[in-house]
Backbone bond lengths (Angstrom), bond angles and torsions (degrees), N, CA, C in turn:
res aa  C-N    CA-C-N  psi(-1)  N-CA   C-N-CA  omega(-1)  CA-C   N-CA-C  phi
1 X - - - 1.461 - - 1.521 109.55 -
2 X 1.493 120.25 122.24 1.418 103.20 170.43 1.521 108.65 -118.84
3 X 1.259 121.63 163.63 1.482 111.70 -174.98 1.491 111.10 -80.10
4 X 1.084 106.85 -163.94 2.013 117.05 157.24 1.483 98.86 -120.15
5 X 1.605 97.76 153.07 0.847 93.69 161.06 2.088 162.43 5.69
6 X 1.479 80.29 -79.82 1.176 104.48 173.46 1.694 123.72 -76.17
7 X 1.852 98.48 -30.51 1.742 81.01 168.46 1.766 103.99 -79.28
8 X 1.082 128.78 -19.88 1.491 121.74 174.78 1.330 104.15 -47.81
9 X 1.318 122.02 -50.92 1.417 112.14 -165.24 1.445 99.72 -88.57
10 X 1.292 151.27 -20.73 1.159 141.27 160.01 1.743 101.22 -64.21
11 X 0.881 145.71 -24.58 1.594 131.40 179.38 1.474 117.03 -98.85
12 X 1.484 105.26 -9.98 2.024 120.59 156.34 1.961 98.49 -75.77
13 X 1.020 100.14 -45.47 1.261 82.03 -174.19 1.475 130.34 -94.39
14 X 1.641 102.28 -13.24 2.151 102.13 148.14 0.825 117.17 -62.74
15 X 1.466 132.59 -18.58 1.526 121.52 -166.55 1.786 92.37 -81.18
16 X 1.489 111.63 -63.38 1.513 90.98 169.46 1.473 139.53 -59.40
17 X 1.166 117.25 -50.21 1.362 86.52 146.21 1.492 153.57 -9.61
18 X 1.450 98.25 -60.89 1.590 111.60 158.26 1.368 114.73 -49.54
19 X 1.012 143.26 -59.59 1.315 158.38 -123.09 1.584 94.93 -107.72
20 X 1.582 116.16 -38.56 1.560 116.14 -178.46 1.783 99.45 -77.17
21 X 1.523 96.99 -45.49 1.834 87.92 169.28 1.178 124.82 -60.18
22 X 1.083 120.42 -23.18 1.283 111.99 176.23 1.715 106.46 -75.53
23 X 0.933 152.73 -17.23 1.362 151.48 -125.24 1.543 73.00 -130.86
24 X 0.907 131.98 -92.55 1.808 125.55 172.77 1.134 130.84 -31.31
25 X 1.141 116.61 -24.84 1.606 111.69 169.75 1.594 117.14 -157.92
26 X 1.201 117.20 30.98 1.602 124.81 177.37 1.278 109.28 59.72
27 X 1.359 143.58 15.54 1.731 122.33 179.83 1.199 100.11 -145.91
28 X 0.918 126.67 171.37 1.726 132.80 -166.82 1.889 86.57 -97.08
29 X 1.538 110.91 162.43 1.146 107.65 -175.44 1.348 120.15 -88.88
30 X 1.207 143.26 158.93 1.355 160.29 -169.36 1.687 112.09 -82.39
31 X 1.670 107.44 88.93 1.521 99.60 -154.99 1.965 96.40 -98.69
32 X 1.445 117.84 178.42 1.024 116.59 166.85 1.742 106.50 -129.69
33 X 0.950 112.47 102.42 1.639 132.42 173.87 1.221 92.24 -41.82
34 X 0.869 154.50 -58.62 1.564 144.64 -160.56 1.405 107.68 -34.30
35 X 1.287 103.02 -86.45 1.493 123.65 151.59 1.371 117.97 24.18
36 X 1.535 110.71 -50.30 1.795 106.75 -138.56 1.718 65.86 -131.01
37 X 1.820 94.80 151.59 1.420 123.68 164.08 1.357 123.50 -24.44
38 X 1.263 133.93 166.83 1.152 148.37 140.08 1.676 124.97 -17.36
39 X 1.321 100.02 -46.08 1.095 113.47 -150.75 1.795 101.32 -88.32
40 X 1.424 89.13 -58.55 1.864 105.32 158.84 0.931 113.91 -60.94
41 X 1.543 142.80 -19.57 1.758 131.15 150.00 1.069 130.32 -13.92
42 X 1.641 103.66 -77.99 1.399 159.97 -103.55 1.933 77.01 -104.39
43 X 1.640 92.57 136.73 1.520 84.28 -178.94 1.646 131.08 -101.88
44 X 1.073 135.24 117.21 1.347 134.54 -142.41 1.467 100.76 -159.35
45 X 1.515 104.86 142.15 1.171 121.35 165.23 1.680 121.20 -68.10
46 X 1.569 97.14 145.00 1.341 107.01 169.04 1.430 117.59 -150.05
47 X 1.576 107.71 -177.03 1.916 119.29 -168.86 1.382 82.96 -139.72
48 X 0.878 111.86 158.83 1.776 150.45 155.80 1.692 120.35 -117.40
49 X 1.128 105.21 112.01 1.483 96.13 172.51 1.277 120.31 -125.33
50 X 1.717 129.34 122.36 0.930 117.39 -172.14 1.671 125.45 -99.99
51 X 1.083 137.30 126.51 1.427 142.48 -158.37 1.685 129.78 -99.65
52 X 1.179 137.64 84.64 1.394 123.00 -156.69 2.152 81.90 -97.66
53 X 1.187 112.28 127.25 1.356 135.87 166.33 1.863 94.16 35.72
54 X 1.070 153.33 -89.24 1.349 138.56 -170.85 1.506 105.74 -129.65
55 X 1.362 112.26 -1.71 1.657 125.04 -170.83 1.499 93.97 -99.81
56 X 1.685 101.52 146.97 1.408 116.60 -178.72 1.262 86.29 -66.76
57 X 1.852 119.84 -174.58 1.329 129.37 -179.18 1.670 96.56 -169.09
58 X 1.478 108.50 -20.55 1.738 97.68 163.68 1.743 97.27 166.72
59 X 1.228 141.41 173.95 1.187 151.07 -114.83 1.229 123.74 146.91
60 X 1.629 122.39 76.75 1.674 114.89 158.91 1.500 109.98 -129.45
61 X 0.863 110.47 172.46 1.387 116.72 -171.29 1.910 112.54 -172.29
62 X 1.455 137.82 152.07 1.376 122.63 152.60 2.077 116.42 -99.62
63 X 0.623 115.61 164.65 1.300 134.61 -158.64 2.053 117.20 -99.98
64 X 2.187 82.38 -31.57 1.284 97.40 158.05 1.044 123.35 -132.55
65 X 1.829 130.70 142.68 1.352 103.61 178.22 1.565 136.94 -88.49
66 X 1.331 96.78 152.29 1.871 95.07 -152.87 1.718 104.00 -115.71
67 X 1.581 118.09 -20.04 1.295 133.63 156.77 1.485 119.12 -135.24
68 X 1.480 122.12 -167.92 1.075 144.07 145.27 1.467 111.81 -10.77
69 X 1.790 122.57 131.23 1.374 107.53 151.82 1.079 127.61 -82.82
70 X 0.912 140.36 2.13 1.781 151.68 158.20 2.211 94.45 -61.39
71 X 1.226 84.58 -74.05 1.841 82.26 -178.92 1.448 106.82 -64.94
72 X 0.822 136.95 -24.60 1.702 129.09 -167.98 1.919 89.99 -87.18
73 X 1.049 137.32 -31.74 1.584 117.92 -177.72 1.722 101.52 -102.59
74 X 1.555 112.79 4.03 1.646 101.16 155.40 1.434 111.67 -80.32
75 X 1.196 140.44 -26.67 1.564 145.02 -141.66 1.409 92.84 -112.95
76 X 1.341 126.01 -33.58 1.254 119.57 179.03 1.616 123.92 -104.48
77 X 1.510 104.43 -1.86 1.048 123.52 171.19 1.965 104.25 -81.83
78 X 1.286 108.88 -29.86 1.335 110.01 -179.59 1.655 107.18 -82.64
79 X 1.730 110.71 -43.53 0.790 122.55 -172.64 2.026 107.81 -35.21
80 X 1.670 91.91 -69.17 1.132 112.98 -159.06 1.706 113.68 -46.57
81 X 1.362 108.81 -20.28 1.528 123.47 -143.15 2.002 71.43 -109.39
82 X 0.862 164.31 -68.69 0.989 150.28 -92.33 1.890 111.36 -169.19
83 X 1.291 106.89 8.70 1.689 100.94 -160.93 1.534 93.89 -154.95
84 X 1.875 134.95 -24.08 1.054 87.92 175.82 1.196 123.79 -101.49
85 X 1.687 122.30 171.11 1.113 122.69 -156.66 1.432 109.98 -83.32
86 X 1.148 138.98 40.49 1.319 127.47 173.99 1.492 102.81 -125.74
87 X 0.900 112.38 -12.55 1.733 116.16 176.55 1.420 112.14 -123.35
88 X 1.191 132.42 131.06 1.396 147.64 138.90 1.349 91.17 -10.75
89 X 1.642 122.05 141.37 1.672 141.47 122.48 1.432 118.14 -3.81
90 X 1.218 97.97 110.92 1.707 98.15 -172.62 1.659 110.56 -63.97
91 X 1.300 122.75 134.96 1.585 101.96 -173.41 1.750 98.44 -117.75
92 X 1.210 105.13 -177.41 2.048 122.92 -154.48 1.516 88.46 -62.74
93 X 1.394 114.77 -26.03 1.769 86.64 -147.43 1.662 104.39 -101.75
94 X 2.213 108.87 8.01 1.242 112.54 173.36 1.158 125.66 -78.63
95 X 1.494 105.07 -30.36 1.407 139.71 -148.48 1.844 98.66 -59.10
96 X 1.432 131.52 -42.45 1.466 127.32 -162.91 1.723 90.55 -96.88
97 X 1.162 118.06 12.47 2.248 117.39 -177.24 1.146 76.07 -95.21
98 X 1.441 168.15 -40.03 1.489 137.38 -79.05 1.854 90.76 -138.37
99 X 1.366 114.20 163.99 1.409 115.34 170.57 1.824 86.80 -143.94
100 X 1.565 102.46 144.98 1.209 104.81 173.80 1.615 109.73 -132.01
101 X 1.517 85.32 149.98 1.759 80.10 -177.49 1.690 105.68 -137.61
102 X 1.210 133.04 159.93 1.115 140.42 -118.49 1.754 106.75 -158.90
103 X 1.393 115.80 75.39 1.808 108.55 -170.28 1.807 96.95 -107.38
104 X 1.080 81.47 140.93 2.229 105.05 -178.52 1.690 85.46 -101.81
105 X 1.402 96.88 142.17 1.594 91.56 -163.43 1.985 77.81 -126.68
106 X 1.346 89.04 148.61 1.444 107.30 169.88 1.480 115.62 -55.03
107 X 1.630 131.69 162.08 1.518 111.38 140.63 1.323 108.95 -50.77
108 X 1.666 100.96 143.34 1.345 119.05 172.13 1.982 95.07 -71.55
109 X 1.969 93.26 139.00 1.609 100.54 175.76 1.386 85.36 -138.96
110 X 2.032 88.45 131.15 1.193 126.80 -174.38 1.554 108.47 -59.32
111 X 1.557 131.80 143.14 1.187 129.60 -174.26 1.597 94.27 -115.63
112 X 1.410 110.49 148.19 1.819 113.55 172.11 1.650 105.66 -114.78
113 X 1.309 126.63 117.44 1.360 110.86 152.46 1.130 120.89 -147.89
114 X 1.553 112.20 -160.41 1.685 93.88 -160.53 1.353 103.11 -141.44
115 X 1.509 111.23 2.24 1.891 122.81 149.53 1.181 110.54 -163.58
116 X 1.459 88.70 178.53 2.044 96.61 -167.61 1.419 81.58 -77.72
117 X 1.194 164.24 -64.84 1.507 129.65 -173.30 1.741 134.93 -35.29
118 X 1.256 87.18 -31.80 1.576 92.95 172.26 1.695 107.61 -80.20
119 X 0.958 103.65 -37.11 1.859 90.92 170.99 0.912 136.01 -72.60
120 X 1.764 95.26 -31.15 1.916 88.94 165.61 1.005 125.80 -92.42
121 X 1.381 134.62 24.11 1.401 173.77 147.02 1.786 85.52 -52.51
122 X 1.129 140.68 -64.54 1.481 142.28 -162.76 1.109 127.83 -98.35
123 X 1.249 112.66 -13.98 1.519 142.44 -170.68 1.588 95.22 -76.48
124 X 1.346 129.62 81.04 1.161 134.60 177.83 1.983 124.58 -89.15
125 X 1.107 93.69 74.28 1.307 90.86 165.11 1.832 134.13 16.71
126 X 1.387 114.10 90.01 1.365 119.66 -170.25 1.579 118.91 57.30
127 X 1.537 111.45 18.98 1.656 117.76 164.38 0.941 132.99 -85.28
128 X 1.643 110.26 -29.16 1.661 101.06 -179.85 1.900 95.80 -164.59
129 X 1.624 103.99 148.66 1.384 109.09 149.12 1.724 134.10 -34.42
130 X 1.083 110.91 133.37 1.818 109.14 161.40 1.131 135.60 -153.16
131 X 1.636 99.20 146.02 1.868 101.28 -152.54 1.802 93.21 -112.56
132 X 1.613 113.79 134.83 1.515 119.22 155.73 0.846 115.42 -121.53
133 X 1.679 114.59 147.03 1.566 125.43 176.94 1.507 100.26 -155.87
134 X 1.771 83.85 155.59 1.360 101.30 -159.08 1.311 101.17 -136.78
135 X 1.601 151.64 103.36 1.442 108.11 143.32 1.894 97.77 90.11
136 X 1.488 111.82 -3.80 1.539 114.96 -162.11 1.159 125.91 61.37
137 X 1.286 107.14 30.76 1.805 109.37 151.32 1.839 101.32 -102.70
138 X 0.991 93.19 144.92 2.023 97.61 168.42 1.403 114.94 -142.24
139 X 0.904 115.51 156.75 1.584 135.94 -172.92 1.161 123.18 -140.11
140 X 1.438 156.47 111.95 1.044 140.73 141.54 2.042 125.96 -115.58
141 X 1.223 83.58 -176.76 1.414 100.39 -168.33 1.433 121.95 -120.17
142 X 1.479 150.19 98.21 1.100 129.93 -175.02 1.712 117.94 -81.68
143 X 1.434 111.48 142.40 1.599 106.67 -175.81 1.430 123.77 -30.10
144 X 1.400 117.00 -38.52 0.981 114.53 -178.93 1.324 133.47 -27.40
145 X 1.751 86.38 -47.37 1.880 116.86 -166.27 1.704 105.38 -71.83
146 X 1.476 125.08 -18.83 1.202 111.86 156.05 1.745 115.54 -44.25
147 X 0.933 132.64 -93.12 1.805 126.50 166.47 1.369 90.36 5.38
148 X 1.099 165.91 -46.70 1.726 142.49 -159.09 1.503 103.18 -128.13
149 X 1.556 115.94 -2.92 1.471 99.53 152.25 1.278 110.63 -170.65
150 X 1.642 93.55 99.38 1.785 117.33 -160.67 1.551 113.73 -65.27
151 X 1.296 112.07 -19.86 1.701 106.41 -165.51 1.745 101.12 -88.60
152 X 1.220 122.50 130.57 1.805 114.98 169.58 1.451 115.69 -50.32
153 X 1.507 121.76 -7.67 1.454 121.17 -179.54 1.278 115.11 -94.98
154 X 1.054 100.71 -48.50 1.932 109.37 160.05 1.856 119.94 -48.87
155 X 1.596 101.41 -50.17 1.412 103.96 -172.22 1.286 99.01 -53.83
156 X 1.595 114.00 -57.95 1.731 125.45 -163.11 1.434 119.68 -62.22
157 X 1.609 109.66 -27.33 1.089 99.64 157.72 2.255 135.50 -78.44
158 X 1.271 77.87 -0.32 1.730 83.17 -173.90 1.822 102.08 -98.68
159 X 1.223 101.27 -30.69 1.507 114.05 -172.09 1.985 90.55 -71.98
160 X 1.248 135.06 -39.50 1.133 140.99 164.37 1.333 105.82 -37.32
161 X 1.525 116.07 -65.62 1.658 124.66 -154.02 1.545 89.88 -62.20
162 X 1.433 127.94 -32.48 1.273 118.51 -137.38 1.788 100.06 -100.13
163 X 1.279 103.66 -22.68 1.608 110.59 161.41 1.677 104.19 -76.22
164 X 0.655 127.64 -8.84 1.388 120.94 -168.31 1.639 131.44 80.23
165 X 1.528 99.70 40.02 1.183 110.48 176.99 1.568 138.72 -134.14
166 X 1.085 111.39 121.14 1.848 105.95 -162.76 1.239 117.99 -40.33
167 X 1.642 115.24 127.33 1.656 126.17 -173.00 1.817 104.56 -34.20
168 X 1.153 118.18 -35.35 1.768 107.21 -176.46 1.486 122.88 -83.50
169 X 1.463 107.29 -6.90 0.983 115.43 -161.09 1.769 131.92 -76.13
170 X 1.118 126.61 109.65 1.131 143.92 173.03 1.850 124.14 -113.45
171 X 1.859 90.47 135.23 1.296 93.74 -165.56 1.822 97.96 -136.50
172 X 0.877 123.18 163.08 1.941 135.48 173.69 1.609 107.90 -65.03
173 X 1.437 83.03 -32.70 1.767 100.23 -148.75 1.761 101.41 -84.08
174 X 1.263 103.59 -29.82 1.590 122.69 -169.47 2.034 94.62 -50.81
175 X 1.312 89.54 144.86 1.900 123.66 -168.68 1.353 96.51 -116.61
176 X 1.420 102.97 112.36 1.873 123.36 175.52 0.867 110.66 -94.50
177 X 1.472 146.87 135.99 1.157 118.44 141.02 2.158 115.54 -142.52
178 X 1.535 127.49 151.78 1.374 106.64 -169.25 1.931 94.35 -129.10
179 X 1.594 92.23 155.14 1.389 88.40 166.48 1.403 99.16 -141.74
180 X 1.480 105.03 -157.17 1.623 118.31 171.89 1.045 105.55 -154.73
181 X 1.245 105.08 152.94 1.789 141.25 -147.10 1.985 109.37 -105.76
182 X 1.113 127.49 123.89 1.270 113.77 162.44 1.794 108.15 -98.96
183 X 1.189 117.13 75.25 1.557 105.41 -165.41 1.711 116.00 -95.78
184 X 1.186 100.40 144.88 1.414 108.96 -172.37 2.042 116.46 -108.64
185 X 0.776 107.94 -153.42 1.652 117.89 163.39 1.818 111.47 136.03
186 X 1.669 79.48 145.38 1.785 92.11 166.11 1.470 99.65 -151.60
187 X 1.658 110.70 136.68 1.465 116.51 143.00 1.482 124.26 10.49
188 X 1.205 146.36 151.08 1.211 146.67 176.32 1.485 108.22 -91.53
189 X 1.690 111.39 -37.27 1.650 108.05 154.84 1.124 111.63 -35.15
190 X 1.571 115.94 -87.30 1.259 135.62 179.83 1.596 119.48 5.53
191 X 2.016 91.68 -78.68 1.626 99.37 179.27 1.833 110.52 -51.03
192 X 1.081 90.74 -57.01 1.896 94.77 -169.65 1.254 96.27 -65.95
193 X 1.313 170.87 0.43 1.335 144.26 170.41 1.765 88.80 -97.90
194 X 1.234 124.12 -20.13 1.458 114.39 168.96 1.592 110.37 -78.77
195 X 1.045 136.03 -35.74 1.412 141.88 145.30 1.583 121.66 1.35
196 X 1.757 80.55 -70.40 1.406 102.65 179.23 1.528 102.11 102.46
C-alpha cells in the first residue's frame, strides 16, 4: 500500500498533533477512523520516529497491525514522544527542533534458514526491515537503520544485541522475520507552516 501524497502529509501531521496533545493533556487524542480515507482505515502497522538534528529523540512503533493506520501513527506518535524508555518525556520547548518521520511497515514475512551464513546471504543492504526472536526476547530493525550500519554482519550482529542475544549467537529454534517500510518525514516547521 503506498499513500499519496497528501495522506503522508496528513499522517506527518497527526503524529504532531498527537504529540502536542499529549503535552496538554497526557494521552494521545481520541481519533475517529471513519473520518479518514480508505487508505488510513485499512489496518497496518506502523513506527514513528522522532529526530532532534541527527540524534534519535524517540522511536515506537508495532510490528503487527492491531488498528487503523490513521490510529496506529496517533498512539505511536504519542508513544514515541513520551513513553519510550530510553529518553526522558519529550518537553514544549523540544517539540519545534524535532523532524518526524512516519514508516507503514509491510506484513511481517517469515524468513527460513538453516545458518547465519544463509541469512546474511539475504540480508540486503537498505532493502528491508528485520525482526528476531528467541525464547521471547525480540528485536528489530527498521531499513532505515541500514544507513548507520551498512554491512549485513554488523546489522545482524546489533539486531542480535537488541533482542537480547549474544553477537555469536545462533540457534534452530531462532524466529526471522523481514518487511518493508514506506517511510516518510518532515521537520516539525515544515508540518505546521503547512498547517497553516
Amino acid at each position: 500500500m503506498t499513500c499519496s501524497s497528501d495522506e503522508k502529509a496528513l499522517l506527518l501531521a497527526t503524529a504532531l498533533d498527537s504529540i502536542r496533545h499529549g503535552l496538554e493533556h497526557g494521552t494521545p487524542p481520541q481519533l475517529d477512523s471513519g473520518d479518514y480515507s480508505t487508505r488510513l482505515r485499512a489496518q497496518r502497522a506502523s513506527f514513528v520516529t522522532l529526530n532532534h538534528g541527527e540524534a534519535l529523540r524517540g522511536c515506537i512503533g508495532t510490528l503487527e497491525a492491531r488498528t487503523s493506520l490513521i490510529e496506529s501513527v496517533t498512539e505511536n506518535a504519542w508513544a514515541a514522544a513520551f513513553r519510550d524508555p530510553r529518553f526522558a518525556p519529550l518537553s514544549e520547548s523540544e517539540v519545534n527542533y524535532l523532524s518526524l518521520q512516519v514508516s507503514i511497515l509491510s506484513p511481517l514475512q517469515p524468513v527460513t534458514v538453516t545458518s547465519e551464513q544463509e541469512l546474511l546471504t539475504m540480508m540486503v543492504p537498505g532493502e528491508a526491515g528485520w525482526v528476531m526472536q528467541e525464547e521471547g526476547n525480540r528485536g528489530t530493525f527498521l531499513p532505515v537503520v541500514w544507513s548507520a550500519l551498512g554491512e549485513p554482519a554488523e546489522f545482524l550482529r546489533h539486531l542480535k544485541s537488541k533482542a537480547g542475544l549474544a553477537p555469536d549467537y545462533w540457534s534452530e529454534s531462532l524466529e526471522i522475520w523481514r518487511y518493508t517500510t514506506d517511510s516518510f518525514s518532515a521537520a516539525v516547521a515544515d508540518i505546521a507552516s503547512r498547517l497553516g
